[in-house]
C-alpha positions as CSV (number, residue, x, y, z in Angstrom):
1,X,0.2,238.9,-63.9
2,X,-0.2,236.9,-60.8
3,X,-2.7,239.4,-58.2
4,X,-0.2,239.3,-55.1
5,X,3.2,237.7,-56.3
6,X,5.7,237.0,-53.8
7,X,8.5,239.8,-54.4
8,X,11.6,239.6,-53.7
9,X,14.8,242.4,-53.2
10,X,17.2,242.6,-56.2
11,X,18.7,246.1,-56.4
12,X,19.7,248.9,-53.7
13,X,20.2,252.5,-55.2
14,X,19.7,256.1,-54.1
15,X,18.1,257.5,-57.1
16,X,14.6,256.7,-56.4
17,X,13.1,258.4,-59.8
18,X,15.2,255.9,-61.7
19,X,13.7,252.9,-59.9
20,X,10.0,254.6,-59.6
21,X,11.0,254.7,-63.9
22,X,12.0,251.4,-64.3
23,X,9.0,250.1,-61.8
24,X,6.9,251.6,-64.2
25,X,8.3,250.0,-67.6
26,X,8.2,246.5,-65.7
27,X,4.4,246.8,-64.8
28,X,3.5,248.1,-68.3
29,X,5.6,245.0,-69.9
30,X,3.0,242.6,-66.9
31,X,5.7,242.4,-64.1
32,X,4.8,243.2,-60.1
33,X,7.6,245.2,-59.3
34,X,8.2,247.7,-56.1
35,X,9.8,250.2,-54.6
36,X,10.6,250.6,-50.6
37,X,12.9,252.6,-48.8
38,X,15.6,250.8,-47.4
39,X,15.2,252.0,-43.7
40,X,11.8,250.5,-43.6
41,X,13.5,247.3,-44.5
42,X,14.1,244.7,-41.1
43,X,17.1,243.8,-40.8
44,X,15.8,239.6,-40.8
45,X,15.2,240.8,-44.7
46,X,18.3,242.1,-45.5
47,X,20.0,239.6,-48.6
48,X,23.9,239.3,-47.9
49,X,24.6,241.6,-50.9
50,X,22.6,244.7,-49.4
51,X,24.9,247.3,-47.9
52,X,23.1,249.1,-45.0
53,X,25.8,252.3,-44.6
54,X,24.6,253.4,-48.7
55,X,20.8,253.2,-47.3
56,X,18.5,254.2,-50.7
57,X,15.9,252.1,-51.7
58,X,15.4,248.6,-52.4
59,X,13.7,247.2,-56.2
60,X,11.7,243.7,-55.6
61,X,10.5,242.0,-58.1
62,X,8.2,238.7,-58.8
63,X,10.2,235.6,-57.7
64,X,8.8,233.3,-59.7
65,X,9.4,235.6,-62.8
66,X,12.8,237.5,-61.3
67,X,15.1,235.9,-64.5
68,X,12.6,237.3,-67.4
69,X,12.5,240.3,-65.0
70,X,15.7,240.9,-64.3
71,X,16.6,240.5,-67.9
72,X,14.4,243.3,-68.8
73,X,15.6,245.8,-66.2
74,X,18.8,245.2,-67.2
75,X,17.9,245.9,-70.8
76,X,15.7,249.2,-69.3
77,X,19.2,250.9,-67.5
78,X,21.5,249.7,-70.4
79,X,22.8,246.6,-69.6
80,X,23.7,243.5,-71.9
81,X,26.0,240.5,-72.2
């Protein structure tokens, strides 16, 4: 795992336990992953698909590893093509 990957925002929820969870299962599998609250979040970072009024937190993970990531937090809350 890269020291200080560059991380990048790919969910927003309110159930911070869940993501605080599912950070944890990522960094034991060798992914960065964080957790921030939304509100600390400038708005010159906010991705088109963030909503601002549902607030919560925003998940990052590693860009350069976000589709082997992804695929794994997807597997982690139940998710599957």
């Amino acid at each position: 795992m890269n020291k200080n990957p560059e991380l990048i925002p790919v969910l927003q929820m309110d159930d911070l336990d869940a993501l605080n969870s599912a950070k944890k299962h990522l960094e034991e599998n060798g992914f960065a992953a964080e957790v921030r609250l939304f509100s600390e979040l400038p708005s010159s970072e906010h991705p088109d698909w963030i909503i601002p009024a549902n607030g919560g937190y925003i998940f990052y993970l590693e860009k350069d590893r976000y589709r082997e990531a992804m695929e794994m937090l997807g597997t982690y809350f139940g998710y599957s093509e």
